[in-house]
KEDRENBA-782202 format. One line per 8 residues: number of its first residue (from 1); their letters; for each residue x, y, z of N, C-alpha, C. Coordinates in steps of 0.2 Angstrom, whole numbers. Layout:
! KEDRENBA-782202
NUM> a> X:Y:Z:X:Y:Z:X:Y:Z; ...
This chain:
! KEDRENBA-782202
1> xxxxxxxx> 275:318:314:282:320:317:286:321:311; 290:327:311:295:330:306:299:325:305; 304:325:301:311:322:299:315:327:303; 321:323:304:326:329:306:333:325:303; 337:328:303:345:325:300:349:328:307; 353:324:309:357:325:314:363:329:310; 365:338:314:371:337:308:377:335:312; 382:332:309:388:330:314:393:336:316
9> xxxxxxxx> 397:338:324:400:341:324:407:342:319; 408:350:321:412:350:318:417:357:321; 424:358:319:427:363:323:427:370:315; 426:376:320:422:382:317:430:385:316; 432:387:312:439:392:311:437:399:313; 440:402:317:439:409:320:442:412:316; 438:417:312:440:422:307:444:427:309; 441:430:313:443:437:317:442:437:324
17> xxxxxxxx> 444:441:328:444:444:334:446:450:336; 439:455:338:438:462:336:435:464:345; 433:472:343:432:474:351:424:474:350; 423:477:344:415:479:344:413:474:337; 410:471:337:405:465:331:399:469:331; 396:472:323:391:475:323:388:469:317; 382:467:317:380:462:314:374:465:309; 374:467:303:367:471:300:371:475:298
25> xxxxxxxx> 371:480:292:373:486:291:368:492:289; 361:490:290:356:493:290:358:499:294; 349:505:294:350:510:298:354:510:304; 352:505:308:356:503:314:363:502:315; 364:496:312:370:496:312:377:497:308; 375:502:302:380:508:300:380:512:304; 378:514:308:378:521:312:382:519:318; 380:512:319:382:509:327:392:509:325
33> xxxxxxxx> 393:506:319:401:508:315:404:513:316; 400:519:312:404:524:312:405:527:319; 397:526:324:397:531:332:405:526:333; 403:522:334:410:518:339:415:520:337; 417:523:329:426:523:328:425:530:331; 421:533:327:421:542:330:421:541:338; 420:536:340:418:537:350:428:534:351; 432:534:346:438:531:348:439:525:346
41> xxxxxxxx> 434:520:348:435:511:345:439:512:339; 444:506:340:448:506:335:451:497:332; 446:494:335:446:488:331:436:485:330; 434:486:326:427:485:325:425:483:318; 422:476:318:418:471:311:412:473:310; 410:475:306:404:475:301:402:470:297; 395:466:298:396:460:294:390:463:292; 389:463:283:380:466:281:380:459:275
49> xxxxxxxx> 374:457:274:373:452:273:373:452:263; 369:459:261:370:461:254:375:465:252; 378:466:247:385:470:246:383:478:246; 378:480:249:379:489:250:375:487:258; 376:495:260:373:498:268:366:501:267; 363:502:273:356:504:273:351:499:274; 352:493:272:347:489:272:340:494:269; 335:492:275:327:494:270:327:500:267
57> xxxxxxxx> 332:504:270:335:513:266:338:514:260; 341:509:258:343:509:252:342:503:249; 342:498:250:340:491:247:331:490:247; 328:493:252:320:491:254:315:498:250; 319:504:247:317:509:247:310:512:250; 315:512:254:312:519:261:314:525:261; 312:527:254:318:534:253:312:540:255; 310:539:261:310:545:263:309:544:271
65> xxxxxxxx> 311:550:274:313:550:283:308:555:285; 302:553:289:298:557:291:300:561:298; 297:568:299:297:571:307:304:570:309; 308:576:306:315:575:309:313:583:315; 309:584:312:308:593:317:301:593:318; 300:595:326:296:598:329:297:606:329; 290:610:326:290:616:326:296:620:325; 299:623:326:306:626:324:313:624:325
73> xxxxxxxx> 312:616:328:318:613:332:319:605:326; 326:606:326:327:600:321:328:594:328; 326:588:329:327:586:335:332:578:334; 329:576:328:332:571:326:340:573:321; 346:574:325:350:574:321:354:571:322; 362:572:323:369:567:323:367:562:316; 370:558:317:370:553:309:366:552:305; 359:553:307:353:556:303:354:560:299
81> xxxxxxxx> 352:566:302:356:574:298:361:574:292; 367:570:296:373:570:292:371:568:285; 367:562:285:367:559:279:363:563:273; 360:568:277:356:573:272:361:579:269; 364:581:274:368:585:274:372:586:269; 377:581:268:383:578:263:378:577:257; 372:573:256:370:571:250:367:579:246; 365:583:251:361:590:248:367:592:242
89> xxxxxxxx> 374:590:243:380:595:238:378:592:231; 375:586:232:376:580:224:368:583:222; 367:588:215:358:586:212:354:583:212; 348:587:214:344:580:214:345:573:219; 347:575:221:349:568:228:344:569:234; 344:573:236:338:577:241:333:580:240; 326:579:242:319:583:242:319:583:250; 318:592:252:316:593:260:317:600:262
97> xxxxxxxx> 310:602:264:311:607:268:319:610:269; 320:613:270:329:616:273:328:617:280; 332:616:283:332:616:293:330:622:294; 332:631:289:332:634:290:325:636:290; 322:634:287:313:635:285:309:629:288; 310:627:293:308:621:296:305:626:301; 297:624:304:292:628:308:290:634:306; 290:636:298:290:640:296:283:640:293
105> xxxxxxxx> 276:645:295:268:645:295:265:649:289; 271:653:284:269:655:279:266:650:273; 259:655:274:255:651:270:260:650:260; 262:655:261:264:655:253:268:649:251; 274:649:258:278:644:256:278:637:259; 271:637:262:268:628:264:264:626:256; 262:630:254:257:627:248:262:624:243; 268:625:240:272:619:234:275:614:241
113> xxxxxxxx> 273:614:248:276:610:250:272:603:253; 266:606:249:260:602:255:259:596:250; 262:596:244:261:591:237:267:585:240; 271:586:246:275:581:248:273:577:254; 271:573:253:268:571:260:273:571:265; 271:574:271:274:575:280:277:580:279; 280:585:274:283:590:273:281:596:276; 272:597:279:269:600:281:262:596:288
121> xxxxxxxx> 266:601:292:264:596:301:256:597:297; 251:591:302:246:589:300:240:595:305; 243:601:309:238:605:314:237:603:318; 242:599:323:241:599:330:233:593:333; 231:590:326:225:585:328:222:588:334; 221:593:336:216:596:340:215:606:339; 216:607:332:215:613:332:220:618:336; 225:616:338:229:622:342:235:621:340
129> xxxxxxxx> 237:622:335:244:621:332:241:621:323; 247:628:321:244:630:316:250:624:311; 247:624:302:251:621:302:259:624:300; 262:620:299:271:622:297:274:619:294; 281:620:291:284:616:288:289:610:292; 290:604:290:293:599:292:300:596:289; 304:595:293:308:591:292:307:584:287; 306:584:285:304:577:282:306:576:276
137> xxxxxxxx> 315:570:273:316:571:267:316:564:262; 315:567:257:316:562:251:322:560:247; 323:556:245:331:557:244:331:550:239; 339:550:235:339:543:229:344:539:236; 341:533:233:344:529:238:350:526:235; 351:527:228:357:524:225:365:530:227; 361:535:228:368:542:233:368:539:238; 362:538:242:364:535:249:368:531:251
145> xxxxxxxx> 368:526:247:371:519:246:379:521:244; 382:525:240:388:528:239:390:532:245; 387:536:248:388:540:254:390:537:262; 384:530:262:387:527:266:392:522:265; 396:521:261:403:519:260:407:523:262; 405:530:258:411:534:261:409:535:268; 407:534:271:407:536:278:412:530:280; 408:524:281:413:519:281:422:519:282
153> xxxxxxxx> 421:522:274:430:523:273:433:528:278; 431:531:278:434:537:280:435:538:287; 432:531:292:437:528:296:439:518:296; 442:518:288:444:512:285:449:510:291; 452:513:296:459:510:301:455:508:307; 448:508:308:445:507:313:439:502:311; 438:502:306:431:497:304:433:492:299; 433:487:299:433:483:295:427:479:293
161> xxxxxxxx> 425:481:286:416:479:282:417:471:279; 415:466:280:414:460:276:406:461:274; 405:462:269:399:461:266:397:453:261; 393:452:258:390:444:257:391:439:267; 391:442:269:393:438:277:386:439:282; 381:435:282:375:433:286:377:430:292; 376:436:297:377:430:305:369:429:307; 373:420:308:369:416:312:366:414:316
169> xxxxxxxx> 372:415:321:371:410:329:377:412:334; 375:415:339:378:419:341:381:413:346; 389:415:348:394:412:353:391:415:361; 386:410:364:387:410:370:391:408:376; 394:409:381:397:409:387:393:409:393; 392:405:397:386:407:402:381:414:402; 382:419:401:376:424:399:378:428:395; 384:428:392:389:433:388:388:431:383
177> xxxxxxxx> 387:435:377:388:434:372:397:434:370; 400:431:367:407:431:364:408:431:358; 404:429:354:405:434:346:398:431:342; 400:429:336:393:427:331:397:421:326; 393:416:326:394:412:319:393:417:312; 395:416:306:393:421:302:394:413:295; 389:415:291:390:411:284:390:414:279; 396:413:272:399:416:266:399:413:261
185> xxxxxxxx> 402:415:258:405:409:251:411:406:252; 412:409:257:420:406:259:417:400:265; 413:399:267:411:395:272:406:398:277; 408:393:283:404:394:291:411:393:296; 410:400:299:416:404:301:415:406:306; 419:410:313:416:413:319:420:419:319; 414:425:323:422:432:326:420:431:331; 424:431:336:424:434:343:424:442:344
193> xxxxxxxx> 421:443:349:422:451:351:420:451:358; 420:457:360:421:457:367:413:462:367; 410:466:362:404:467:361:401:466:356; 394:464:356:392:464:348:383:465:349; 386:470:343:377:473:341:374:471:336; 367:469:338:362:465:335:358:469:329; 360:471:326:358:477:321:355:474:313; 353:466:315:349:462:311:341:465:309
201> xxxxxxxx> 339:469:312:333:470:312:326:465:314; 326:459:313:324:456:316:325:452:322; 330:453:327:334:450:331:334:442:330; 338:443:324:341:436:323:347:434:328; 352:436:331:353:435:336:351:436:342; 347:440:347:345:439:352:340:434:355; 338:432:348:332:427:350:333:422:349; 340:419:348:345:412:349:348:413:358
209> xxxxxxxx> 348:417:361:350:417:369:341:419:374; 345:418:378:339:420:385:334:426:385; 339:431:380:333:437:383:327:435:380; 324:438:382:315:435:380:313:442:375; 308:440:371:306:441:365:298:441:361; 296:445:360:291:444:356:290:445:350; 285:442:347:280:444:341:276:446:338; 278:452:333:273:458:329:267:451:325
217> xxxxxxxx> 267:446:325:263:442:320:254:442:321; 252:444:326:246:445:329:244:451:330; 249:456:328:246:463:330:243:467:324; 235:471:324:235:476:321:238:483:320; 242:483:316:247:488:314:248:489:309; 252:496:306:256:497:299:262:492:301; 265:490:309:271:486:308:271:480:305; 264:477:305:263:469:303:260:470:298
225> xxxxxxxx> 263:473:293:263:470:284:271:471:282; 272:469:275:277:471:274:276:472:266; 281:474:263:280:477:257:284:477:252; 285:477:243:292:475:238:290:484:236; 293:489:237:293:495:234:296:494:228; 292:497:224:295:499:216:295:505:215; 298:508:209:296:515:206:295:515:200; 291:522:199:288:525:191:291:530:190
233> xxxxxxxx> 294:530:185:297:536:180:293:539:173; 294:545:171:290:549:168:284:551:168; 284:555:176:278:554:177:278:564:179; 273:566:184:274:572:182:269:573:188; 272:575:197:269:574:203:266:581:202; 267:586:202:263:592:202:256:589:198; 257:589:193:251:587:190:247:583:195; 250:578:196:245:572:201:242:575:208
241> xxxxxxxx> 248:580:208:244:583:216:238:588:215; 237:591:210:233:596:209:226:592:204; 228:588:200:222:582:201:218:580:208; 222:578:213:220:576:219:215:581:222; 218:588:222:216:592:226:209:595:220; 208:593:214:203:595:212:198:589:210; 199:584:212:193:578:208:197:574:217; 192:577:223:193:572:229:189:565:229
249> xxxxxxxx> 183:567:224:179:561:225:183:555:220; 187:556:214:188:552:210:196:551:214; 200:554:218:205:549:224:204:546:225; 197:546:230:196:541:234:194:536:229; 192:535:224:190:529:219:196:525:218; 202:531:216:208:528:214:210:526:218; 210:526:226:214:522:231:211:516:231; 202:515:231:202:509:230:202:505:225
257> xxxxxxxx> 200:509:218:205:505:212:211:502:211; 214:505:214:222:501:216:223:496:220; 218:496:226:220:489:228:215:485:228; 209:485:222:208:479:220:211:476:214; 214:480:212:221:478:205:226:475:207; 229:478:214:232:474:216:231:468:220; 225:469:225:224:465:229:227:467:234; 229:473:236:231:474:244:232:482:244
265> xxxxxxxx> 234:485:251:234:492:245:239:495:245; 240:500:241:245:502:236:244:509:234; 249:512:234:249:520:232:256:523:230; 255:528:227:262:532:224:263:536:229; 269:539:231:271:543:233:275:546:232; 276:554:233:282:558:231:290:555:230; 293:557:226:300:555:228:306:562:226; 310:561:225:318:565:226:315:571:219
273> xxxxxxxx> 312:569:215:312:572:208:306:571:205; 303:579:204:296:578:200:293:573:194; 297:569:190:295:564:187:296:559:190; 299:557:195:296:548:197:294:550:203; 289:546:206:289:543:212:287:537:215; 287:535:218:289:527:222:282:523:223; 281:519:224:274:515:225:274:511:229; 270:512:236:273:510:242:268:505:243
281> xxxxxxxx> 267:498:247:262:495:248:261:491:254; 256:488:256:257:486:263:251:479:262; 256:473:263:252:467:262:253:464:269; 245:466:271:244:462:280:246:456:284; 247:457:289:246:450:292:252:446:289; 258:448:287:265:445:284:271:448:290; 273:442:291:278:441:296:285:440:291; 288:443:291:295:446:288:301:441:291
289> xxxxxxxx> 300:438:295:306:432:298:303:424:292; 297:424:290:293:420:289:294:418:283; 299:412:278:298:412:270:295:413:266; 288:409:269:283:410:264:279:417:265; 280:421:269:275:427:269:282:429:264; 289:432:265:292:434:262:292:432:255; 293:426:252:291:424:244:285:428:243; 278:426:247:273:428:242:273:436:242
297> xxxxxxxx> 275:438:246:274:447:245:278:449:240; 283:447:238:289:448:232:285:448:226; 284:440:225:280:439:220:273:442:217; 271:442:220:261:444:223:263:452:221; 267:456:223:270:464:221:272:465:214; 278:461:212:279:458:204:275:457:200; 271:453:200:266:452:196:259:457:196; 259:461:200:252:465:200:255:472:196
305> xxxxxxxx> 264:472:196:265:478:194:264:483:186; 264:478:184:260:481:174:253:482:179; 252:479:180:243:480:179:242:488:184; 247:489:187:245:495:193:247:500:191; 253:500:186:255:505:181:252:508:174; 248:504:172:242:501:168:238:507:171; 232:504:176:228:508:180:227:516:180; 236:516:182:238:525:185:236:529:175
313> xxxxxxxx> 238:524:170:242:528:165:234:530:163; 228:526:163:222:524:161:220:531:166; 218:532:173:214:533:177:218:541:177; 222:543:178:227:550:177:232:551:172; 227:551:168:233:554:159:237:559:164; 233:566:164:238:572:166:247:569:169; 246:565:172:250:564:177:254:557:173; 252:553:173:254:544:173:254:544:165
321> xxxxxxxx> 256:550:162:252:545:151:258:543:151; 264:545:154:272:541:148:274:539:153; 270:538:158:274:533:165:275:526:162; 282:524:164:285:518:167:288:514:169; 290:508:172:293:506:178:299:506:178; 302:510:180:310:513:184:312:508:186; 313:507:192:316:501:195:314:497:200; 314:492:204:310:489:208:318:486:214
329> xxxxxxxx> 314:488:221:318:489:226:321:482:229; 329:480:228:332:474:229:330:468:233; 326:471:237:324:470:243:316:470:245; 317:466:251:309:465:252:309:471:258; 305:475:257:299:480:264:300:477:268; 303:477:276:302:474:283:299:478:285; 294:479:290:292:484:295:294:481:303; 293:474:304:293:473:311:291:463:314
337> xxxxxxxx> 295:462:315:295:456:315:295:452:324; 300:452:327:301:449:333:302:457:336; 301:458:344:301:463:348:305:460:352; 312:463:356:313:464:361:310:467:367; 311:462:371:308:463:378:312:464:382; 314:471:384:323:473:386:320:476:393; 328:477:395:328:482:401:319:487:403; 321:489:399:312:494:396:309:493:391
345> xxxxxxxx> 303:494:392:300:493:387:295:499:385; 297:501:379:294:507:379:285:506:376; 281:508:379:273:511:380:270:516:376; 265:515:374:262:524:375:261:528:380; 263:525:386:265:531:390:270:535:391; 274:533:386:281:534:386:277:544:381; 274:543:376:271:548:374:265:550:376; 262:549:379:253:553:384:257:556:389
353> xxxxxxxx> 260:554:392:264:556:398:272:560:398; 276:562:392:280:564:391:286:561:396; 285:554:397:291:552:405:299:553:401; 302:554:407:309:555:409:313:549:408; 319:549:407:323:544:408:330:545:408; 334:544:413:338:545:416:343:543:411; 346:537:409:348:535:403:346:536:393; 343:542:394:339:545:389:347:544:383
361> xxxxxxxx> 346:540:376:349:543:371:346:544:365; 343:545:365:338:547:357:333:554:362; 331:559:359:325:564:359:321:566:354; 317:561:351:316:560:344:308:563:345; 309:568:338:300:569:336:298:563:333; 292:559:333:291:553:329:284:555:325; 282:551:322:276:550:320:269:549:324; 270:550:329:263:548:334:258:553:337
369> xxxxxxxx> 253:552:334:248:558:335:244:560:343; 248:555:345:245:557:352:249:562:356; 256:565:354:261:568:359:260:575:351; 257:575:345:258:580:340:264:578:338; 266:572:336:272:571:334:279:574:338; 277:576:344:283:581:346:289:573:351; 295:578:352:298:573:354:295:567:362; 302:562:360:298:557:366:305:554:367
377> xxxxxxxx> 310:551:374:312:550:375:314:544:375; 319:538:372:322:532:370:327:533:375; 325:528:380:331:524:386:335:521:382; 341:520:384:346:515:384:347:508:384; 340:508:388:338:503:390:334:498:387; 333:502:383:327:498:378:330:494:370; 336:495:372:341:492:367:346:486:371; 344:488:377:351:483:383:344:478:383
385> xxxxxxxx> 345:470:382:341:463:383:343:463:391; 336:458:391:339:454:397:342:449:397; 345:447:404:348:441:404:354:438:400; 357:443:397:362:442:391:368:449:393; 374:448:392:377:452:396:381:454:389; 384:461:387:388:464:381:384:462:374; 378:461:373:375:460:367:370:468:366; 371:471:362:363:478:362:363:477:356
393> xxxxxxxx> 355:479:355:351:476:350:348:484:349; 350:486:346:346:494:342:343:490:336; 338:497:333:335:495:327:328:493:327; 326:491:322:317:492:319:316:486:327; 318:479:330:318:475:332:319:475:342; 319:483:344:321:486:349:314:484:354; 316:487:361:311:484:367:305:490:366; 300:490:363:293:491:362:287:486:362
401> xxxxxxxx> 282:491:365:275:486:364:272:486:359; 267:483:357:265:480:349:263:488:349; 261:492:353:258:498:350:262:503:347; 268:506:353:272:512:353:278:510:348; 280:503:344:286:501:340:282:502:333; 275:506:333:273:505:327:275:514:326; 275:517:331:277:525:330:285:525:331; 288:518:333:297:520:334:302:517:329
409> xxxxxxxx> 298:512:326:303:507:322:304:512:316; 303:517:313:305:519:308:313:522:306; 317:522:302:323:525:301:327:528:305; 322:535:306:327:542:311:329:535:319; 324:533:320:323:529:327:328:525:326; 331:521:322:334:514:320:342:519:320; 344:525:316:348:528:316:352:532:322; 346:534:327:348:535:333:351:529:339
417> xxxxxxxx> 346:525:339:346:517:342:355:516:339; 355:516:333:362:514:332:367:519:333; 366:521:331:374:527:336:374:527:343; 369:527:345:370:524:354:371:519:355; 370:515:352:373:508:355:382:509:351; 382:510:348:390:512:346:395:517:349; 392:521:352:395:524:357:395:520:365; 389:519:364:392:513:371:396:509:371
425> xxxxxxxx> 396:505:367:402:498:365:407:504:365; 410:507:361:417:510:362:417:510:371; 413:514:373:417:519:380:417:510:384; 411:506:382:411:501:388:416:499:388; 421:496:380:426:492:380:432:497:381; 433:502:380:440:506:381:438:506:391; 433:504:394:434:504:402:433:499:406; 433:494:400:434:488:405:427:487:409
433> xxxxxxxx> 422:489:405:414:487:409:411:484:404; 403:483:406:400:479:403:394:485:402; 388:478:394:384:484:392:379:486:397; 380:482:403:372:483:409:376:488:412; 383:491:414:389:492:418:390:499:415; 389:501:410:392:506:405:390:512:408; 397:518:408:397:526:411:391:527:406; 384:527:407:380:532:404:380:538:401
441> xxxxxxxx> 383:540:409:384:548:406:393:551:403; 393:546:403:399:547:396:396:545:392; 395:542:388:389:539:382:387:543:381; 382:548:385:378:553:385:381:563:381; 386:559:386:391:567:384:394:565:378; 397:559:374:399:560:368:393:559:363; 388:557:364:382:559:358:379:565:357; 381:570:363:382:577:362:385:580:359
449> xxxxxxxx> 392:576:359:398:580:356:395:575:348; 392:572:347:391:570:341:383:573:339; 383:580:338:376:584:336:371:578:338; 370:575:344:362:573:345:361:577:351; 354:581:350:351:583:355:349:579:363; 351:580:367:350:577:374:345:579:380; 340:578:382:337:583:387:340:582:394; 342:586:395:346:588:404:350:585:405
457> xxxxxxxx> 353:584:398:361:583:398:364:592:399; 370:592:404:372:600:407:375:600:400; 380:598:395:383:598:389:379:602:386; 374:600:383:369:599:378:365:608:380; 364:607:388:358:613:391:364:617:389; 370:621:392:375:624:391:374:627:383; 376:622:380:375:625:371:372:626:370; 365:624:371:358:626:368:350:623:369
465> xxxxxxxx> 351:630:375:343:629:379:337:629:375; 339:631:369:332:631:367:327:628:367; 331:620:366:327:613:365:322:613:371; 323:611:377:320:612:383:313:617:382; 316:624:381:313:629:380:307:628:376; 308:623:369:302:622:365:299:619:367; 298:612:372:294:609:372:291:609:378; 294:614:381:291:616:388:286:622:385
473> xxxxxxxx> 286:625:380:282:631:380:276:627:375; 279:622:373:273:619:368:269:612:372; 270:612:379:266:607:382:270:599:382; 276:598:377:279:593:375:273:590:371; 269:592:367:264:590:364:257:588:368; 257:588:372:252:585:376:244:589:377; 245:593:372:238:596:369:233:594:367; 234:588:363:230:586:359:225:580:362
481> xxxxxxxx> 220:581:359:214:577:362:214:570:364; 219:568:359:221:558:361:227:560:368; 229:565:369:233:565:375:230:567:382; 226:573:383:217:572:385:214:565:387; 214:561:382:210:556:384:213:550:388; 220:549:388:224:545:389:226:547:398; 223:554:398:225:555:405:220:555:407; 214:557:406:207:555:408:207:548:410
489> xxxxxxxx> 208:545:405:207:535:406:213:533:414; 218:535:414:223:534:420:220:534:425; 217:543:426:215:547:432:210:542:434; 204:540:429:199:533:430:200:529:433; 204:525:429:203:519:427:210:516:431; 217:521:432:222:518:433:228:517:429; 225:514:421:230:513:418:226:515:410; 231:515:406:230:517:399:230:510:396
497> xxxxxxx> 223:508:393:222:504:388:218:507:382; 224:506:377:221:512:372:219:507:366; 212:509:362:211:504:358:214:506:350; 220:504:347:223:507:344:219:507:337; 216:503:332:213:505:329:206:511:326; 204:512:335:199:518:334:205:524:332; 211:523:338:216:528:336:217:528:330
């Protein structure tokens, strides 16, 4: 039997009292900040636990953002986009196709693009989809980090950021949430608010109240590892790509040379600028809420890194001879830890079957090769908990199943999740409703007016049918052979059990 130390009570000093409490400053909940002051909200706290925004974007270096366009349609935009957008004025800050060259089949100008990886769609995984260029960018994380301050600022009369501030333990009332414990240097403090978003990542708040919750830690997936990104400088990616494409037998040696060097595996990838790129890793079976899987992955990454920059310098002169080690990322790689079990929960059916949703706010291309990457609809719902009343929880940490959170937790996902839930809290709190209670379709019609793409939204179809038009003439992706099979297995069988590692 454990020890335990009783601690004695004590009264909590209320720091502040706000309308919107956004908890995380990550992909989610900077977006869920800025959608709310732009949706009106004009009293709203931002608690991030490290002194910059972005979390795994800029701290975990995930500097790059896959499948922002399907075929000629950019799908993933609003505060996504923007963050590309603004950075494209500053050099070298952005690597990416341009929106205008996006769907674009000329062979001439997919060839320097296909050296980037996801920059160039993969052909329709069933032959009928030729390939094209993709939305997909790379960027310095240390501009992002300055960009989203300014965005921040630039409505300083509407947000108020505490950063070094970690919330704890959220203020429950019978099923309400009423604000969050937060710890500093200054102490153990509380805000009240009348909404608050869980924009923790790993629903470190929701899984202190009722709503019910799961765990990534049994699942086979890319979401059940986690990872320490590092970078290499002096290095020379063209060269490395054209190595690749001409010695395929001695790639595939150096994939697995890399991860018996390191012990787990490990690869370089493209970055923002042809001398460095980034070294991204994935150590299995590591639960990210967990100290000891997070120590050992830190250090275990640390320590393997001479030896892996060693390797590259020995194994690809042309490429790796004056490589070495740029920086290593503040932060530890999260992919996926606890799961919300919300309102809905999103499936792979939500992609084999292209289903509707009445409360649709995200229409996001993702990475899932069952639909061709093309888009797939993110409810409302899948960020509203159960059992818990004014609390939404966007982010890597949202209502999916161990399968379909492996194709939605990424960034564009996390970024769209957050601006919807930030436009809900405003309109909920400027009408006196709650976040089960919330005008939708006003939700709906100001994320419109904030460049996100909506389907059968009248606003959205009025300005621009075309979206509709592309995925109705491209099948909504549903061409491909894993999306064939998954109907086949229903029509059977009833239901889609899909065994995701053969996938």
């Amino acid at each position: 039997m454990s020890k335990i130390y009783q601690e004695p009570s004590q009264n909590i000093s209320i720091q502040a009292e706000c309308d919107i409490l956004v908890v995380g400053g990550g992909a989610a909940g900077h977006s869920a900040a800025v959608a709310a002051a732009r949706a009106g909200a004009k009293n709203i706290i931002l608690l991030e636990r490290y002194g910059y925004m972005g979390g795994d974007v800029t701290g975990g270096y995930v500097i790059m953002v896959p499948n922002l366009s399907w075929y000629n349609k950019s799908f993933v935009r609003g505060l996504q986009e923007e963050w590309f957008s603004r950075m494209e004025k500053i050099p070298d800050a952005v690597r990416a196709p341009s929106l205008d060259k996006i769907g674009c089949t000329d062979p001439a100008l997919l060839h320097p693009w296909r050296a980037i990886h996801d920059c160039v769609s993969r052909g329709g995984y069933g032959g009928s989809k030729p390939s094209c260029l993709v939305r997909a960018v790379y960027f310095e994380p240390n501009q992002l980090k300055i960009e989203l301050d300014k965005m921040l600022l630039e409505h300083k009369d509407a947000i108020q950021v505490m950063c070094h501030s970690w919330g704890t333990k959220p203020i429950i009332e019978g099923n309400t949430i009423k604000g969050v414990i937060y710890e500093s240097k200054e102490g153990r403090k509380a805000i009240l608010a009348k909404m608050v978003i869980d924009a923790t990542g790993d629903g470190d708040l929701y899984s202190q109240t009722d709503a019910p919750f799961e765990s990534m830690a049994d699942k086979v997936t890319r979401a059940n590892t986690t990872a320490l990104v590092w970078r290499i400088g002096g290095i020379n990616w063209d060269a490395y790509y054209e190595w690749q494409q001409l010695h395929p037998n001695e790639m595939a040696a150096l994939r697995e040379g890399l991860q018996k060097v390191a012990g787990f595996r490990c690869l370089p990838l493209a970055g923002n600028q042809n001398d460095m790129c980034w070294v991204n890793n994935w150590h299995p079976n590591r639960d990210c809420t967990c100290v000891k899987d997070q120590t050992e992955t830190e250090m275990n990454t640390r320590n393997t890194m001479r030896d892996v920059l060693s390797y590259l310098q020995e194994a690809v002169p042309i490429a790796f001879r004056n490589a070495y080690l740029y920086d290593i990322a503040p932060q530890l790689g999260t992919r996926c830890s606890r799961r919300l079990v919300g309102e809905y929960v999103m499936t792979t059916n939500d992609f084999a079957f292209a289903k509707q949703h009445d409360d649709v706010v995200a229409w996001h291309s993702t990475i899932c090769q069952v639909n061709d990457c093309g888009p797939v609809e993110i409810p409302y719902r899948s960020i509203l908990p159960q059992k818990v009343e004014n609390l939404l929880c966007p982010g890597r940490h949202f209502s999916a199943d161990g399968i379909a959170i492996d194709w939605l937790n990424l960034i564009p996902q996390c970024v769209g999740m957050g601006q919807a839930a930030g436009v809900a809290a405003a309109v909920a709190v400027s009408e006196g409703t709650t976040a089960h209670t919330v005008n939708i379709r006003k939700v709906q019609d100001i994320l419109v007016d904030q460049d996100v793409p909506l389907p059968r939204n009248a606003k959205f179809e009025a300005k621009d049918p075309s979206y509709r038009e592309c995925v109705e003439e491209h099948q909504y992706g549903l061409y491909t052979d894993k999306a064939r099979l998954a109907k086949e297995q229903v029509e059977k069988t009833g239901e889609l059990n899909l065994d995701f590692q053969k996938w």
